[in-house]
C-alpha positions in Angstrom: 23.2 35.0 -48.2 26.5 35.6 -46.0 27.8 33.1 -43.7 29.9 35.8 -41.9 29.3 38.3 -39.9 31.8 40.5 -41.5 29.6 40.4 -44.5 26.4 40.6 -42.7 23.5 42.6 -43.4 22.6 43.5 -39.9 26.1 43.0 -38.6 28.9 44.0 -40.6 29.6 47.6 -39.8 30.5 46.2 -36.1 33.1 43.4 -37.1 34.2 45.3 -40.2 34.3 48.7 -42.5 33.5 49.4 -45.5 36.6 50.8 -46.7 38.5 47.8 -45.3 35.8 45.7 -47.2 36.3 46.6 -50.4 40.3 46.2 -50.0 39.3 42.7 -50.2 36.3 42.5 -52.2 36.3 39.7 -55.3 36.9 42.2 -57.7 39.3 44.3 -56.0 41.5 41.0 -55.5 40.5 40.2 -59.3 41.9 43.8 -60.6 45.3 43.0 -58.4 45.4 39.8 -60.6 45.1 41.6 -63.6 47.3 45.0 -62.3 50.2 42.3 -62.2 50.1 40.6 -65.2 49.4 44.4 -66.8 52.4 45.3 -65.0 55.0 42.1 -65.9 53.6 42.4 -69.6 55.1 46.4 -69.7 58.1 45.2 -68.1 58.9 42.7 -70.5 58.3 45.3 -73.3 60.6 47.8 -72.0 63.1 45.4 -72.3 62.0 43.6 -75.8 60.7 40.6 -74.9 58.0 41.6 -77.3 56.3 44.5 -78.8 55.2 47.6 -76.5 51.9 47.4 -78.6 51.2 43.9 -77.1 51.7 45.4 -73.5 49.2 48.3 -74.4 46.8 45.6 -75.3 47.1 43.6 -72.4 47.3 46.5 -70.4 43.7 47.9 -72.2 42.2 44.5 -71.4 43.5 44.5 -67.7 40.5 45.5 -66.1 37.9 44.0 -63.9 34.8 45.8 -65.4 35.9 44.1 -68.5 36.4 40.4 -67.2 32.9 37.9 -66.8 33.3 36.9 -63.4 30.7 34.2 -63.7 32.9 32.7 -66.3 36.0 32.9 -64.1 34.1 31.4 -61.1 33.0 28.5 -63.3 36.4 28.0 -65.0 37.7 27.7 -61.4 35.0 25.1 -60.5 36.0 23.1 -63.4 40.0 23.2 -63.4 40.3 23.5 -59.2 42.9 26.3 -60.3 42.1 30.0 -59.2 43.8 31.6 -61.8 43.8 29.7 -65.5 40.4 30.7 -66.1 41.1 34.4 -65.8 44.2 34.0 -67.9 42.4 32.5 -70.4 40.0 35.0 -70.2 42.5 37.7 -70.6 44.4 36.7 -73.5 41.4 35.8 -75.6 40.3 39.7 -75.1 42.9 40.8 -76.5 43.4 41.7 -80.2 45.8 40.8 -82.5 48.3 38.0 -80.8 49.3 40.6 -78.0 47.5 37.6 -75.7 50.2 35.0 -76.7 52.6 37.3 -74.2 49.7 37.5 -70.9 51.2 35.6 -68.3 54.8 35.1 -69.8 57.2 33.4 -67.4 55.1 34.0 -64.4 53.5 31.0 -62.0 50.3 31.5 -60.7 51.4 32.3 -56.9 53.4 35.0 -58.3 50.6 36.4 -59.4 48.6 35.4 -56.4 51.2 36.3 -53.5 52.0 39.9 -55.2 48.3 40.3 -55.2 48.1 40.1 -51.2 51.2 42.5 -51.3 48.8 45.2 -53.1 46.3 44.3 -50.9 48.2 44.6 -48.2 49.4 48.1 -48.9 46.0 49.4 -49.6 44.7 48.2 -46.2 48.0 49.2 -44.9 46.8 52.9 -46.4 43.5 52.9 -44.5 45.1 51.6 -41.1 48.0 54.4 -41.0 44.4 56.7 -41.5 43.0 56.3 -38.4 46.0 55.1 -36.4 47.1 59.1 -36.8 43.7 59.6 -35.7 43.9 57.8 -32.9 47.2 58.7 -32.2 45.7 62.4 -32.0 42.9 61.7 -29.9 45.0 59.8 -27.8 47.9 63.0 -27.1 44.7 65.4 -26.7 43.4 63.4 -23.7 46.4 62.4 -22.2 47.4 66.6 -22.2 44.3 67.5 -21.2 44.2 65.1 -18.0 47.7 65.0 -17.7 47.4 66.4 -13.6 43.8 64.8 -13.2 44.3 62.2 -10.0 43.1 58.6 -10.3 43.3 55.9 -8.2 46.4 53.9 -9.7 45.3 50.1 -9.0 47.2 46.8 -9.0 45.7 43.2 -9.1 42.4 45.3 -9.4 42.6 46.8 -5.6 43.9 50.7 -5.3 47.3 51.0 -4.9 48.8 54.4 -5.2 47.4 57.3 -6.8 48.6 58.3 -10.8 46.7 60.8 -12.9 44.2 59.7 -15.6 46.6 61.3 -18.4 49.4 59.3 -17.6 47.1 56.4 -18.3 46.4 57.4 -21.7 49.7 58.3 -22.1 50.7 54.4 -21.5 48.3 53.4 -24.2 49.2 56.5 -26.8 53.3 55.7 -26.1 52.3 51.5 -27.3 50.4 52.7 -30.4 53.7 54.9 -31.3 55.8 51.3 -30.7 53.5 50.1 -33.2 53.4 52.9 -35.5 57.6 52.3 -35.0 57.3 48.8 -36.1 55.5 49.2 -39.1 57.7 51.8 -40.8 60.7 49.0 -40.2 58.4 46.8 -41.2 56.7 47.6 -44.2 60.3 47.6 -46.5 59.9 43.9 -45.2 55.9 43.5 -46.5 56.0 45.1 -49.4 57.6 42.9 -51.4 56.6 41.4 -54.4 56.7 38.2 -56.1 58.2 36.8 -59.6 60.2 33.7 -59.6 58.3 30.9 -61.8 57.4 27.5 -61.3 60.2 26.8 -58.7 61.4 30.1 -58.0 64.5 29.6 -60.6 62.8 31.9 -62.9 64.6 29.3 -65.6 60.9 29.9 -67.9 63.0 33.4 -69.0 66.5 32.1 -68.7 66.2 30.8 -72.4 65.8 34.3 -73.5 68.2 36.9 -74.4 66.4 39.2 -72.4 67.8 39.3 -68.4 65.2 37.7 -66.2 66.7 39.6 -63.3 66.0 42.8 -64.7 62.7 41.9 -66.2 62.0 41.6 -62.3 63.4 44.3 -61.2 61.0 46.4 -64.1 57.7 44.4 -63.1 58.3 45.7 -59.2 58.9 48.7 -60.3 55.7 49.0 -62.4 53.8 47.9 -59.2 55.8 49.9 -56.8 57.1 47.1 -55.0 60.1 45.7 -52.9 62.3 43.3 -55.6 62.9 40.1 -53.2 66.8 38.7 -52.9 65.0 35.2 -53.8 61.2 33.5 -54.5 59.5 33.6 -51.2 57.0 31.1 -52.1 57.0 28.8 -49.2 58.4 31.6 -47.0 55.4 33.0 -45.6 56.8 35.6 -42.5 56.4 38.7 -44.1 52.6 38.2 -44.6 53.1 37.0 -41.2 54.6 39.9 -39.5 51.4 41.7 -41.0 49.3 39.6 -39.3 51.4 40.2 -36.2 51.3 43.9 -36.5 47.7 44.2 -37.3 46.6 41.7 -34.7 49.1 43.7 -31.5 46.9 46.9 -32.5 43.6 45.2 -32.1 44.7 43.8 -28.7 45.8 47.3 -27.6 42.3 48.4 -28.5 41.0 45.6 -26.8 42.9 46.5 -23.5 41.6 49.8 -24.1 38.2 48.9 -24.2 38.3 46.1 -21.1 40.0 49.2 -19.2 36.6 51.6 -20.4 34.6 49.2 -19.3 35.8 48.5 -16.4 36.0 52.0 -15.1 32.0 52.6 -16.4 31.0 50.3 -13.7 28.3 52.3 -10.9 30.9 50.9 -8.4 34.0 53.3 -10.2 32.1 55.6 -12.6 35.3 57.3 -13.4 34.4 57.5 -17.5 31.9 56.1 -19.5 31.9 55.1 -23.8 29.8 57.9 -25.7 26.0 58.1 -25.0 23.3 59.6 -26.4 19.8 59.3 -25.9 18.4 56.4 -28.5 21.2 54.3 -27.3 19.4 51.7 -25.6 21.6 48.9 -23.2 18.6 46.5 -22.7 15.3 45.6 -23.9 13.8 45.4 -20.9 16.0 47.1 -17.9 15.5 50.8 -19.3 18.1 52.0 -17.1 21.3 50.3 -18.4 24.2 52.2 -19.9 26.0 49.2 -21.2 29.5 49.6 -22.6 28.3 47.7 -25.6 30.9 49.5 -28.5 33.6 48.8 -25.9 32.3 45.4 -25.8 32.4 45.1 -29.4 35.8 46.1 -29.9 36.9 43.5 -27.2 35.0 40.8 -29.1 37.1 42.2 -31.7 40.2 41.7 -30.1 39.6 38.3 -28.7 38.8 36.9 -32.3 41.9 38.8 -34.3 44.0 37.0 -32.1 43.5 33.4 -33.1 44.3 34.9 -36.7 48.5 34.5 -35.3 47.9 31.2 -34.9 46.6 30.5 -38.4 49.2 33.0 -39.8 52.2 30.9 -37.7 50.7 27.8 -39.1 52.0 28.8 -42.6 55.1 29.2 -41.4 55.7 25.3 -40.9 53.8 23.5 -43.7 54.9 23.8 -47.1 56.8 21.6 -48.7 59.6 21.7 -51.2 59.5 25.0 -53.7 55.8 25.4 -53.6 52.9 24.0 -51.4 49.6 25.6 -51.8 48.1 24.0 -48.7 49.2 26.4 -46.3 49.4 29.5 -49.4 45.7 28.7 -49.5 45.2 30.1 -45.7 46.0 33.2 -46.4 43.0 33.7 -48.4 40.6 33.1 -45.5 42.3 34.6 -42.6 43.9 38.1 -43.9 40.8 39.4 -45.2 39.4 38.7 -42.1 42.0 39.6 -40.1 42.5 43.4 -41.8 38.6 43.8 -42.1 37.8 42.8 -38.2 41.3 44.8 -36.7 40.2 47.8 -38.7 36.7 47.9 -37.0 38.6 47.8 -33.9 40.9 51.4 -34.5 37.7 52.8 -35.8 35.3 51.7 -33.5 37.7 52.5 -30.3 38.2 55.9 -32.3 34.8 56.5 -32.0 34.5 55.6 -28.7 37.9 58.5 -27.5 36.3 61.0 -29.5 33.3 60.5 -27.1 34.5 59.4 -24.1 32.9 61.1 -21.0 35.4 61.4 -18.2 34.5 62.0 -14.2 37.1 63.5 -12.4 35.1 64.7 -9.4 34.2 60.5 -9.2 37.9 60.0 -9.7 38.8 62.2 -6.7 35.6 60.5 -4.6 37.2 57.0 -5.5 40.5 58.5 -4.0 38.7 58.7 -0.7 37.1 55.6 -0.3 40.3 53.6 1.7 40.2 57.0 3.7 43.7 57.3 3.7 45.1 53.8 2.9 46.0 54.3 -0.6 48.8 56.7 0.8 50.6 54.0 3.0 53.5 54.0 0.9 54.0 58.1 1.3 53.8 57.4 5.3 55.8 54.7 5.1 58.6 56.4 3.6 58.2 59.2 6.1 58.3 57.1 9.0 61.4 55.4 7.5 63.0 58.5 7.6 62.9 58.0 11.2 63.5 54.2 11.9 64.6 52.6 8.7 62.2 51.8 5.7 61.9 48.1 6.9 60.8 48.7 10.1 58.6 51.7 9.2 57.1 48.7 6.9 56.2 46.7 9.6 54.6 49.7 11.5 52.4 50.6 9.0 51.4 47.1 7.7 50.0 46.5 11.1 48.5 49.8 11.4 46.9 49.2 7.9 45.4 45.6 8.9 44.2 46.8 12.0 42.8 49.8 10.1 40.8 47.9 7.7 39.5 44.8 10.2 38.4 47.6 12.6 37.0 50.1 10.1 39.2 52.8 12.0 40.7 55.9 10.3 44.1 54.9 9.0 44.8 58.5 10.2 43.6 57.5 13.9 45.3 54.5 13.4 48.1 55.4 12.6 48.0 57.9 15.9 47.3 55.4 18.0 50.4 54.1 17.6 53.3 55.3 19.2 55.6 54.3 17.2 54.2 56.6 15.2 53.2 59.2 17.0 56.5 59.7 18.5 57.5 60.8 14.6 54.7 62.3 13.1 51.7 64.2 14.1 48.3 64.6 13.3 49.1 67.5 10.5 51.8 65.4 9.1 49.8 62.6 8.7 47.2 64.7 6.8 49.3 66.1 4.5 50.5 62.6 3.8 47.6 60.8 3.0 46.8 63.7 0.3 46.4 61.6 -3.1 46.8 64.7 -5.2 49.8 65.3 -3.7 51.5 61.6 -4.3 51.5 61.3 -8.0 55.0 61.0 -8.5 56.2 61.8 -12.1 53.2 60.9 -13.6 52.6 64.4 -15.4 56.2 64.5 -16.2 56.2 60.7 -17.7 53.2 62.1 -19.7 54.9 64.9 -21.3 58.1 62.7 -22.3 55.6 60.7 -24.3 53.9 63.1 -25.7 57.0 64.7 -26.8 58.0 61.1 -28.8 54.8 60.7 -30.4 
């Protein structure tokens, strides 16, 4: 029965997908075992450690279908060694003495780190999937509202006015920074793993055969990045995964705190997809909740204390090898790479379907009945009699404007300091918030031209 909601019947599709779930399912991570030492077998036979036939064998034999899993899971019980049992396993499967050559030179977090690599790169796969989706969703809305006005808000009161696109545009131009990051990234990631008990690789130096190049063959075989030395307490580039993975799930996050935020009756500005079924309480009928938004959020909040299990490894392992720390990474990547993925695919869900209210947008512009322009009159009046003292001016005019529950535009009249400047059509031109978007549209279309 699971213990986790990832692999919960009732609850797993929202904390995890299926795709990302079998990246890391038992035998998944099982055939990465057996893909390596398949792999480091055909790359010691292309070099002559032994005969090619032997690798063929081993190669045959290198599949999880083949293996008894209940067999490996007892042999693990018994020795307290994740791998021994499935090498044993291996080599006795195969025929003739080709499984006197499984596992030659290697230690078993070679086999074991490399593993995560693959893993890694397949969940890397999916991720680049629907982060172009995103990205794509992302460019369409911020084009199609690039001119729609919004209330542009600061310390969550209304400050100036932008436009809904360039909103969007802020979140699609942070995804491209991470889409940036990975591509330098990933020469860094995908690296795999073969140095021996210590990292000395001294198990091959007593052949004739270069254990440098036998190395250089085995990452080849698996398509991997050949590393300048063992990396087996050195733990940052399964680190700057986590990072990576984790800064996209917080973006999503942010998304979603934003969605909900602006789905409130008191902004109603958008709203996360709806369709009748969806039900937001059992037992007030009327509510709309936010409750995919709220998911991803959830998801957000719990990738992130994933960084600080991933920085832990970074400190803790002693000497050459140290499996205490090496040992983490089991637990919190899978669950890292399953819950971040639900994230992108759950927010992607959400922008297909999200329901946008300009005409509430434009209301919302209103509501300060003027005030949100202050800054445009400002300027204007400091045309006049200096920006600092225009300041001062229209500070007082605003107080007064909002303890009175006066006009700002009579207000502003009122006083002649201003009324000596500008009249009663200047004023209403000024306090247009369609009119005082600045560059937003333009800022929009620089981003969309980099992504």
């Amino acid at each position: 029965m699971p213990a986790h909601v990832i692999d919960s019947l009732f609850f797993q599709d929202l904390f995890g997908t299926a795709a990302m779930r079998a990246v890391f399912d038992d035998l998944a991570l099982l055939q990465k075992w057996l893909d390596y030492e398949a792999a480091l077998a055909r790359a010691q036979a292309q070099l002559g450690l032994f005969p090619l036939t032997a690798a063929e064998e081993i190669t045959r034999q290198a599949q999880a279908e083949r293996m008894d899993t209940a067999a490996i899971k007892a042999g693990i019980d018994k020795t307290v060694h994740p791998l021994v049992s499935m090498i044993w396993q291996l080599s006795t499967h195969c025929a003739g003495d080709a499984g006197r050559y499984v596992h030659w030179g290697a230690t078993t977090q070679d086999v074991m780190d490399t593993a995560i690599v693959l893993q890694i790169r397949d969940a890397l796969r999916l991720f680049e999937s629907t982060l172009d989706e995103l990205q794509a969703i992302l460019r369409e809305l911020a084009q199609r509202y690039r001119d729609t006005p919004i209330a542009g808000r600061t310390h969550g009161q209304q400050a100036l006015p932008t436009t809904f696109g360039a909103k969007v545009a802020v979140w699609l131009a942070e995804l491209q920074r991470g889409r940036d990051r990975l591509r330098q990234a990933k020469p860094r990631i995908l690296v795999g793993e073969f140095g021996g008990a210590v990292g000395t690789l001294a198990g091959l130096g007593e052949s004739e055969i270069d254990a440098l190049a036998v190395q250089a063959a085995l990452m080849q075989e698996l398509g991997l990045g050949v590393p300048p030395i063992a990396w087996h307490t050195s733990r940052d580039s399964l680190v700057e995964y986590a990072f990576l993975v984790s800064t996209w799930a917080a973006l999503m996050g942010r998304i979603a705190h934003e969605i909900i935020d602006l789905q409130k009756q008191e902004f109603g500005e958008v709203e996360e997809p709806f369709e009748m079924g969806k039900v937001g309480s059992s037992t007030m009928p009327h509510k709309r909740n936010p409750m995919l938004c709220e998911a991803v959020l959830t998801l957000a909040r719990l990738t992130r204390e994933k960084i600080g299990t991933a920085m832990d490894t970074l400190v803790y392992n002693e000497h050459e090898r140290d499996w205490a720390s090496f040992q983490m990474e089991w637990a919190y990547l899978p669950e890292l790479s399953i819950m971040a993925h639900a994230a992108l695919e759950l927010m992607l869900r959400i922008l297909r379907g999200l329901m946008v209210y300009p005409e509430r947008m434009r209301r919302n512009l209103e509501l300060t009945d003027g005030l949100l322009l202050a800054e445009r009159v400002m300027f204007a009046l400091g045309g006049h009699i200096g920006r600092q003292a225009a300041h001062d001016v229209v500070y007082e005019c605003a107080m007064h404007s909002i303890d009175s529950q006066q006009s700002f535009v009579d207000t502003l009249l009122a006083d002649a300091r201003v009324a000596q400047h500008l009249t009663h059509a200047d004023l209403i031109h000024l306090l247009d918030p369609a009119a005082y978007t600045g560059l937003a549209a333009d800022f929009v279309d620089r981003v969309l031209l980099n992504t």
